[in-house]
N, C-alpha and C positions, 0 to 999 in steps of 0.2 A: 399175114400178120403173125407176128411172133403169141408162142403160147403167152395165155397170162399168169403172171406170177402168184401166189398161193398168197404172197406177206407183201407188207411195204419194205422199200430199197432201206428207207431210216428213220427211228420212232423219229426223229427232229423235225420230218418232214409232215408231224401233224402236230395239232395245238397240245401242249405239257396238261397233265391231267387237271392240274389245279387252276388252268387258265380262264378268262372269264366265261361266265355259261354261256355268252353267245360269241364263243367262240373269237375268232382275229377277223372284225368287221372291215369291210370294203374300205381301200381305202389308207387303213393303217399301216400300209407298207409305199415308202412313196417312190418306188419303182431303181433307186443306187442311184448312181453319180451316173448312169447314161440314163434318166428315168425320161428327159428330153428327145432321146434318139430318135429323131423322123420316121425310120421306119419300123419300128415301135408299134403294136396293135394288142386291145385288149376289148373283150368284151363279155357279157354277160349272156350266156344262150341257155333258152327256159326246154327243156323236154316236156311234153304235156301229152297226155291221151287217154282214154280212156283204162279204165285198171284190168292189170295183166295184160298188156301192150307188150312191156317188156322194157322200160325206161332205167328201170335200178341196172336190171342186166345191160344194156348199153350204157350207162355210165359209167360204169367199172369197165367195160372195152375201151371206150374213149379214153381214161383215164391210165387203163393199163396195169393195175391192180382193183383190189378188194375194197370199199367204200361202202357203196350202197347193200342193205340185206337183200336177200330176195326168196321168195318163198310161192308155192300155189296160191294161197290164201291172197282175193282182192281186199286192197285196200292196207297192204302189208306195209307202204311209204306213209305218213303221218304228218312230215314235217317236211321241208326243203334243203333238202343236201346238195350242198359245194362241193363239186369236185374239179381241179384246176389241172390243163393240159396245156405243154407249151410246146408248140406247132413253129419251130425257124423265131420269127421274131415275132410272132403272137401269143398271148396269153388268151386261153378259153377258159372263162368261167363256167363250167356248167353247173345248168341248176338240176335235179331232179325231183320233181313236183308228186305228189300224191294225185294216182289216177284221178280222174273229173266224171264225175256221174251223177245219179239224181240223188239230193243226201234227205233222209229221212230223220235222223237223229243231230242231235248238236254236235259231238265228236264230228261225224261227215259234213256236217255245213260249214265247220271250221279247216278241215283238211282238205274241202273243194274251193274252199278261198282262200286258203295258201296256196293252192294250184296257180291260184286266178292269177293274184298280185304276182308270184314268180313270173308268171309269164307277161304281167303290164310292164315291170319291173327292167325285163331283161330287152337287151340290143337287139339279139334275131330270138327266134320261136320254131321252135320242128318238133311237128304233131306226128308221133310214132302213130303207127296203126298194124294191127296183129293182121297178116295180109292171111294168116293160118285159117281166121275165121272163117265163115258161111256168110258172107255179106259186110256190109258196113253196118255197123253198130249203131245203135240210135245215142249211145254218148258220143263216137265217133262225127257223127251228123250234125252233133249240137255243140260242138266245139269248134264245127268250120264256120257253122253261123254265126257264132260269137266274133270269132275272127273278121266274118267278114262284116255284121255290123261295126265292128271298132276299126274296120279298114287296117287291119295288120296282116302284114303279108307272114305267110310264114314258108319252112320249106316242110315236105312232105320225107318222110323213111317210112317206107313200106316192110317190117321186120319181121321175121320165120319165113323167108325165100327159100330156106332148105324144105318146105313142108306145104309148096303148094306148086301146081306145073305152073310153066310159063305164058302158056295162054291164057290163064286165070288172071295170074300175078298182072298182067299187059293190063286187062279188062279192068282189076281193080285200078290200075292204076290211069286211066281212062275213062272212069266214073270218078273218081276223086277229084280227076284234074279239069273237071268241064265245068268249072263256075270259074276258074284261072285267079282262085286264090291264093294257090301255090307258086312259086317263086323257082324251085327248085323239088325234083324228084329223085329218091335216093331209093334203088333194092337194094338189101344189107339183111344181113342174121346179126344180132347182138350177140347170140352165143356162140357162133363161130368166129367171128370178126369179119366174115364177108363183107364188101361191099363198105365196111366204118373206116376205113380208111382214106374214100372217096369226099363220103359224109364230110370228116375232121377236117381236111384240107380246101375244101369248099367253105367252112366255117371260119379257120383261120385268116381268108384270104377276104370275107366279110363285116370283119369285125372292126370299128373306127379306128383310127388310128387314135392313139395316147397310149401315155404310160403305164407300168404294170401295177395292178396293185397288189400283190401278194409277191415274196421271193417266189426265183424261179425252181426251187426243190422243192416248194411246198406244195402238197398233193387236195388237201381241204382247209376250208375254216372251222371244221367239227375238232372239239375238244377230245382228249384218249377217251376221258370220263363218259362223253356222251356217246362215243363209238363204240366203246365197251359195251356198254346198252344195249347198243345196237344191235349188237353179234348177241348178244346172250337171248335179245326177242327175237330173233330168226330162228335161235334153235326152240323155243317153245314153240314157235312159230310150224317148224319144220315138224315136232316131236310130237305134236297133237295135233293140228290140222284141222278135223272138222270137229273134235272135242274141246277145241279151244275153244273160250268165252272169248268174245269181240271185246269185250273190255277188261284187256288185260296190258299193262305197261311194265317196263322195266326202268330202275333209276339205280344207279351207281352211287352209292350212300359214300363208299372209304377207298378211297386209293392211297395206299402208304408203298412208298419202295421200301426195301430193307436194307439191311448194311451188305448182304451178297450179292446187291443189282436185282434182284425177285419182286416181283410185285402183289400184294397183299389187296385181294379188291376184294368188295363188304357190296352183292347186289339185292336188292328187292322187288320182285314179283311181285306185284298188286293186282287183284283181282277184284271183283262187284259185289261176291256176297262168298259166304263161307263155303257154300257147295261146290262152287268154281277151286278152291282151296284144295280140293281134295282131287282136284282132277289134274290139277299140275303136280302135286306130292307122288300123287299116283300109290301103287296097295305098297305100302311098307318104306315109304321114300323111296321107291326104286324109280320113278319117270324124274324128278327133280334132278338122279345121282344123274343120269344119264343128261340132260339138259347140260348141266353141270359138268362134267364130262367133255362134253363135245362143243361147248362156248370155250371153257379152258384153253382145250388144243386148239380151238381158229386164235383165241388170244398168241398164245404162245408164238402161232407163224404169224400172227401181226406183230408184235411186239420186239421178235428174237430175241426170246427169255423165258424165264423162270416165269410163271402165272400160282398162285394161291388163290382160288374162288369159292368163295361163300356164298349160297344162292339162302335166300329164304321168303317165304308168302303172307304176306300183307293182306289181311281184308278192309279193303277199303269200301263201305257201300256210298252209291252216288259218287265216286270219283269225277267221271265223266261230266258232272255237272258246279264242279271244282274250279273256280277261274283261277286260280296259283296255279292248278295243276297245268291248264293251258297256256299260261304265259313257260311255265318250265319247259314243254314240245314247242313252243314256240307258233303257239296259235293263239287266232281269235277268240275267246269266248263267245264275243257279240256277233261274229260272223253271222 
């Protein structure tokens, strides 16, 4: 598999910054003047599994650039990301769903039912599993149950095959497949692109047939605005780690181009309570510059351009318990 590229091929190929907040919904592209072609395939396929699986990192393989963030930190997916691959005359919608686990707080109950519906939602379902572990995972366990009370078959990707022998990997894969809910078994590395190759082309060749619904250069339904976001929380993400407060979001306030083609983005950091404020500022604004810093330059190779970025931190207390704030990630409150 060819390396992956660092940028997208063309900003065109994501939704324009001022475009609606959810994005170019299903649908709204009604596939050109062959949108009837017989052999025409299009469908929606959910990634799901327990957190730190590896789903963000394999959806940017399948897709073949930068989409999904990815970081140590479980639970770093929130929301459901589109990312579109077109396979000969197949369209794949993938979803990439926020790990599935036991949720304690509303944020988690809402982002493990965005999980759910991504995956009721979608045509086929392939339940990543970290084959790198010590075992199957007790969310690992309750995610096939689920499946197999709903009687949905799903296919099985066994992912970090660079990081466990072969005898193991077999055995995992041999306890997972003896209740025969699986359909299909995949060994693959998301981070090398081992074995996704096999994955895609088994997906494409599954998917119903009809027509496309997105252009075939288009890469997501995520707007710049919200992608921007995105990158800017991965490097907090990245840049604090286990100082990082769980309830911390990122929202793209201003995007303005200039008259040089440069882009002028205006972001805010929201945090829980004032002490978290000073942990992303960090002693003399020097964690912020850095944050700052190194979302700019991922901007820059996503965008091919000029980037101007303004980071600044928001005390927001009780956010998390905000229903605006969760229709804006595009979650349940009542979840």
């Amino acid at each position: 598999m060819s390396p992956l590229p660092s940028s997208l091929p063309a900003a065109a190929q994501l939704a324009a910054p001022s475009d609606h907040p959810d994005g170019n919904p299903a649908g709204a592209y009604a596939g050109g003047p062959d949108a009837d072609h017989p052999e025409r395939r299009c469908g929606f396929v959910a990634l799901v599994g327990a957190p730190n699986a590896g789903k963000s990192t394999l959806l940017n393989t399948l897709i073949g650039t930068k989409l999904a963030i990815v970081s140590p930190k479980v639970q770093t997916t929130r929301r459901r990301m589109l990312g579109i691959a077109m396979i000969g005359a197949s369209q794949l919608l993938f979803v990439d769903t926020p790990g599935i686990f036991t949720p304690n707080r509303r944020l988690e109950r809402a982002m493990v039912a965005n999980a759910w519906q991504g995956a009721d939602d979608a045509d086929l379902v392939v339940v990543l599993v970290d084959a790198a572990r010590r075992g199957i995972e007790e969310e690992t366990r309750a995610i096939i149950e689920r499946l197999r009370k709903d009687s949905r078959p799903a296919m099985l990707a066994l992912n970090k095959i660079d990081r466990i022998s072969p005898p193991k990997l077999l055995g995992l894969a041999a306890e997972l497949n003896r209740d025969g809910q699986f359909t299909d078994t995949f060994m693959i590395s998301a981070k090398t692109g081992d074995g996704v190759d096999a994955l895609r082309d088994r997906l494409a060749a599954a998917v119903p047939q009809g027509p496309w619904h997105y252009p075939e250069d288009q890469l997501t339904d995520v707007s710049m605005r919200e992608l921007a976001a995105e990158i800017t929380r991965e490097q907090v993400f990245l840049q604090l780690q286990q100082e990082l407060p769980y309830a911390t979001t990122v929202e793209t306030e201003v995007w303005e181009t200039l008259a040089d083609g440069s882009a002028r983005i205006s972001q805010a950091i929201t945090v829980a309570r004032a002490s978290q404020k000073a942990i992303v500022l960090g002693k003399g604004g020097v964690r912020i510059k850095e944050i700052g810093t190194a979302a700019r330059q991922e901007l820059e190779r996503m965008t091919d351009g000029r980037v101007h970025l303004r980071l600044f931190v928001k005390v927001r207390e009780g956010w998390t318990e905000d229903r605006d704030q969760y229709r804006t990630m595009g979650l349940d409150f009542d979840a």
